[in-house]
C-alpha positions as CSV (number, residue, x, y, z in Angstrom):
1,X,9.9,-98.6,-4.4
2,X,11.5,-97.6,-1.1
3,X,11.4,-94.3,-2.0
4,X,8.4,-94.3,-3.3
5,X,6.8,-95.6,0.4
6,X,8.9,-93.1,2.4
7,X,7.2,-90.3,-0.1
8,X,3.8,-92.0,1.0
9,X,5.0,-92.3,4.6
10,X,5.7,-88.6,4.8
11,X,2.9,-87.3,3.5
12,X,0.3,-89.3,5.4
13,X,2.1,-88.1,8.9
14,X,0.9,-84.3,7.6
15,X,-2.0,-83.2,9.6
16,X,-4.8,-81.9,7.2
17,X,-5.6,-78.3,7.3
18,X,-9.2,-77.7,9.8
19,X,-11.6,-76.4,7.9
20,X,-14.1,-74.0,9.3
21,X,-17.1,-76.2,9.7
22,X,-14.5,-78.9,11.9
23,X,-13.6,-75.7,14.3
24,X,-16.8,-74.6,14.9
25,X,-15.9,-71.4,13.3
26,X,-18.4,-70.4,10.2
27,X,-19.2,-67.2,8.5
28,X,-20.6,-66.0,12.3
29,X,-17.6,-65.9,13.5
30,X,-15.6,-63.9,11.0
31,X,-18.2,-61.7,11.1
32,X,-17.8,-61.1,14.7
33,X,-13.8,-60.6,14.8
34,X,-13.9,-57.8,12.0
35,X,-16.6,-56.3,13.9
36,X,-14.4,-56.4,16.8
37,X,-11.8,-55.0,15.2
38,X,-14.0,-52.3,13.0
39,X,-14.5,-51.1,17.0
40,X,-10.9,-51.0,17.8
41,X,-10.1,-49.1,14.8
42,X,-12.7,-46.4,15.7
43,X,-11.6,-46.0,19.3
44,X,-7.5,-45.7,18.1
45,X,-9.0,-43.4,15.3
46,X,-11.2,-41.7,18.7
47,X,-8.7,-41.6,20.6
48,X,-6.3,-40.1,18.3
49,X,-8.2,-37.1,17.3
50,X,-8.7,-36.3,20.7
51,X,-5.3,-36.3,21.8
52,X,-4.8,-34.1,18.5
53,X,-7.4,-31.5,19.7
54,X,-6.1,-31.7,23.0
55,X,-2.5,-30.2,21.3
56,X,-4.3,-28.1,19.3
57,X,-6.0,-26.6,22.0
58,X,-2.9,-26.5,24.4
59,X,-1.4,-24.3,21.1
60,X,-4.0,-21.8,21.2
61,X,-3.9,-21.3,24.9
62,X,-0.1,-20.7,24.8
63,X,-0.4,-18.9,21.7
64,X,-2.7,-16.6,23.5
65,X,-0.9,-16.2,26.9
66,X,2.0,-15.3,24.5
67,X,-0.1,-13.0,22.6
68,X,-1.7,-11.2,26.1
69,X,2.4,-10.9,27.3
70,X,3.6,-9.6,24.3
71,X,0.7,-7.0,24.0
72,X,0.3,-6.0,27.6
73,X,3.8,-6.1,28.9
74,X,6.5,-5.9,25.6
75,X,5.2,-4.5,22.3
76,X,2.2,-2.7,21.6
77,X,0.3,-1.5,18.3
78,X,0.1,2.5,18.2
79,X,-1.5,4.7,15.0
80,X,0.0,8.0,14.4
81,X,-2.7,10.3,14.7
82,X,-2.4,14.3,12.8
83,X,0.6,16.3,11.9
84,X,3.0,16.8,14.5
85,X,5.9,14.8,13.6
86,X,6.1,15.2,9.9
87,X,8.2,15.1,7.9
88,X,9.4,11.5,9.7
89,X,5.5,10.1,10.3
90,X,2.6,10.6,8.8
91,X,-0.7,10.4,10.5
92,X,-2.8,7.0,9.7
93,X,0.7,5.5,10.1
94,X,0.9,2.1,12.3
95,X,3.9,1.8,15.1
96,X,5.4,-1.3,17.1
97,X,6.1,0.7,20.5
98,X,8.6,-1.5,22.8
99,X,6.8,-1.0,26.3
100,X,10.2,-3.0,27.7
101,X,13.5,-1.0,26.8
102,X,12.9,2.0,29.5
103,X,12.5,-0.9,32.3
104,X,16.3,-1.7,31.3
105,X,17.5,1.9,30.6
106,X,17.1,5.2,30.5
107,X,15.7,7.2,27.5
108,X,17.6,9.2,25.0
109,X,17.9,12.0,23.2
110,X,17.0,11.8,19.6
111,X,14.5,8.6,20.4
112,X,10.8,8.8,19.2
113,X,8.8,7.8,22.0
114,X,4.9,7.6,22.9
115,X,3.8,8.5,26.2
116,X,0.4,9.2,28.3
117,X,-0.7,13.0,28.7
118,X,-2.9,12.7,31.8
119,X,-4.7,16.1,30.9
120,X,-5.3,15.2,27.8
121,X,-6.4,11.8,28.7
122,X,-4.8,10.5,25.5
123,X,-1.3,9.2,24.4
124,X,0.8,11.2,22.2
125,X,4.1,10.5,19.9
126,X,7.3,13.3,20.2
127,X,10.8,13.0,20.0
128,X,13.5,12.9,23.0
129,X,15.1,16.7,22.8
130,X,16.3,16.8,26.4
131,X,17.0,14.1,29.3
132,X,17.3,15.1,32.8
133,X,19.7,17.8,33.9
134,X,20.1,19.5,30.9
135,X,19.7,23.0,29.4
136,X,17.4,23.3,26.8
137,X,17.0,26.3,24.1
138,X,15.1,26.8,21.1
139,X,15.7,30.0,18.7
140,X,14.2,29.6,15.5
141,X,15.4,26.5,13.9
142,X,18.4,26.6,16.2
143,X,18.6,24.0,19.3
144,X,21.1,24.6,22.0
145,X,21.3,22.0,24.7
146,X,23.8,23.0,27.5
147,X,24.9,26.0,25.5
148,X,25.7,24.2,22.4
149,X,23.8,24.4,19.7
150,X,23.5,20.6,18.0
151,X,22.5,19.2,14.5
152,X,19.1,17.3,14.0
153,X,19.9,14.9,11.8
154,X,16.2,13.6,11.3
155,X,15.2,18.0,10.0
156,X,18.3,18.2,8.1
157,X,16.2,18.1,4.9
158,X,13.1,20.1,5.9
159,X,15.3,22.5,7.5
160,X,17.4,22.9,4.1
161,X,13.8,23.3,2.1
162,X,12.5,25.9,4.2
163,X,15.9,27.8,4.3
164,X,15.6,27.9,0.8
165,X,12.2,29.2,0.3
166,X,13.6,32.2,2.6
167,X,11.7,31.1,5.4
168,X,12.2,29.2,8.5
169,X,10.8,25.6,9.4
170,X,9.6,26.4,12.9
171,X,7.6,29.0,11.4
172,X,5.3,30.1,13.6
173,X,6.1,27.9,16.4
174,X,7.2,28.7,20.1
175,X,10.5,29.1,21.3
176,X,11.7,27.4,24.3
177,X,11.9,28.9,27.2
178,X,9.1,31.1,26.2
179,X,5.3,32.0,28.7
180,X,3.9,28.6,29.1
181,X,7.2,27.2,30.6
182,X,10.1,29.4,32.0
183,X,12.1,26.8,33.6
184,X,14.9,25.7,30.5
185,X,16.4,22.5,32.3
186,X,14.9,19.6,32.8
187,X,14.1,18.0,35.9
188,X,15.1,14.2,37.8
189,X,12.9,11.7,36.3
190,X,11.4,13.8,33.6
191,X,12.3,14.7,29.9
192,X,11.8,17.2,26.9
193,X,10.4,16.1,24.2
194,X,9.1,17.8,20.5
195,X,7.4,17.3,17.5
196,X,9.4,16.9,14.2
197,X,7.0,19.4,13.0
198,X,7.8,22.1,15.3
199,X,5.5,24.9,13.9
200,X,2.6,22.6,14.1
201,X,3.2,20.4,17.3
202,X,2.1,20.5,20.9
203,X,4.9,19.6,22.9
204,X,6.8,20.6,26.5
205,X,6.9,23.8,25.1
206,X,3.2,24.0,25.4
207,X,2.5,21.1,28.6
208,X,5.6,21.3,29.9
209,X,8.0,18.2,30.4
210,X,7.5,14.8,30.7
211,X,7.7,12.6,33.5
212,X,9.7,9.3,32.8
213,X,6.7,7.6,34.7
214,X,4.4,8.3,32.2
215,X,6.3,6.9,29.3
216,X,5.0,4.6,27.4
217,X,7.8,3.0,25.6
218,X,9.7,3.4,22.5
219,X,8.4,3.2,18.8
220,X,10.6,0.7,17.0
221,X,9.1,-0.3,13.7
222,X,6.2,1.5,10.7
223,X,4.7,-1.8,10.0
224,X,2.0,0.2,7.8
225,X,0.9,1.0,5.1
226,X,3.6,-1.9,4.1
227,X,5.0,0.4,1.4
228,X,6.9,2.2,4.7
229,X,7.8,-0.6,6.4
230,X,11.0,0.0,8.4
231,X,12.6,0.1,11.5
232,X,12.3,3.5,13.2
233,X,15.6,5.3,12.8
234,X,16.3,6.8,16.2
């Protein structure tokens, strides 16, 4: 029995749940609070997409300032255009040129390089025979430089084939020094340069040498066609 009131007791102290109707609060007023929070979700969801555009955007700008850099002031795209430096390049052929590596040092010899001809108001592609100060002298398919003659590495073969076929690979091309340029060593600031092909390139044994100024960096990679994709080897 005692137990049986204190049950009762207990369970009358509970305060009964409030209905809708007893708050005031009806199908109205639901209806307003998930309206009011429909609206919130739509300005998070706003808000978010715009912050994401505003990332996206801030990407592309940074992408493209990277892009303008990279072009402009490091690498640059360059197409090989006609015959003169077969057998290494073929023409139609795409280049990375590195516009950066003769800021930090001086060019080389044996280093394929593209640089402006002013008179020709184009750009053209040759290879590094002579840097300044030295002696430069073409016979035939023999290069001295300073008196010695030295190996090209990069004609070993075409020089081999044409020996074999009893005739020479510079067949038909100019010595050096020969009418068009007398002087045989090269000048501050400037360098010598050929084509690999040398009976079919115009080079300083036609225009003379090259000024370092007019240099337009260094070609470092065929990156088509992709079937000769490769580093340039220098």
């Amino acid at each position: 029995m005692d137990q049986q009131r204190h049950t009762d007791r207990v369970e009358s102290d509970e305060r009964p749940l409030e209905t809708a109707e007893q708050t005031g609060q009806g199908d109205g007023a639901f209806s307003q609070a998930g309206s009011r929070t429909a609206e919130s979700g739509k300005k998070a969801n706003a808000s978010k997409a715009g912050k994401e555009a505003l990332e996206w955007l801030k990407a592309l700008v940074i992408a493209g300032i990277l892009v303008f850099v990279i072009r402009w002031f490091l690498f640059a795209p360059f197409i090989v255009e006609g015959p003169s430096m077969l057998p290494n390049f073929e023409s139609g052929e795409r280049l990375i040129v590195n516009k950066i590596i003769y800021d930090i040092r001086e060019p080389k010899r044996g280093e394929v390089i593209v640089f402006h001809v002013p008179e020709e108001g184009r750009d053209f592609i040759k290879r590094v025979i002579g840097v300044p100060g030295d002696r430069i002298r073409l016979e035939g398919d023999d290069l001295y430089i300073n008196g010695e003659k030295v190996e090209e590495p990069y004609l070993r073969e075409a020089i081999a084939e044409a020996k074999a076929r009893g005739t020479l690979y510079n067949e038909g091309g100019p010595n050096f020094p020969n009418d068009w340029v007398k002087e045989d060593t090269v000048p501050e600031d400037s360098i010598f340069v050929m084509g690999d092909n040398r009976s079919n390139s115009q080079d300083s044994r036609m225009i003379g040498f090259v000024s370092e100024k007019e240099i337009v960096g260094r070609a470092d990679l065929i990156f088509w066609p992709l079937n000769k994709l490769a580093f340039v080897n220098h």
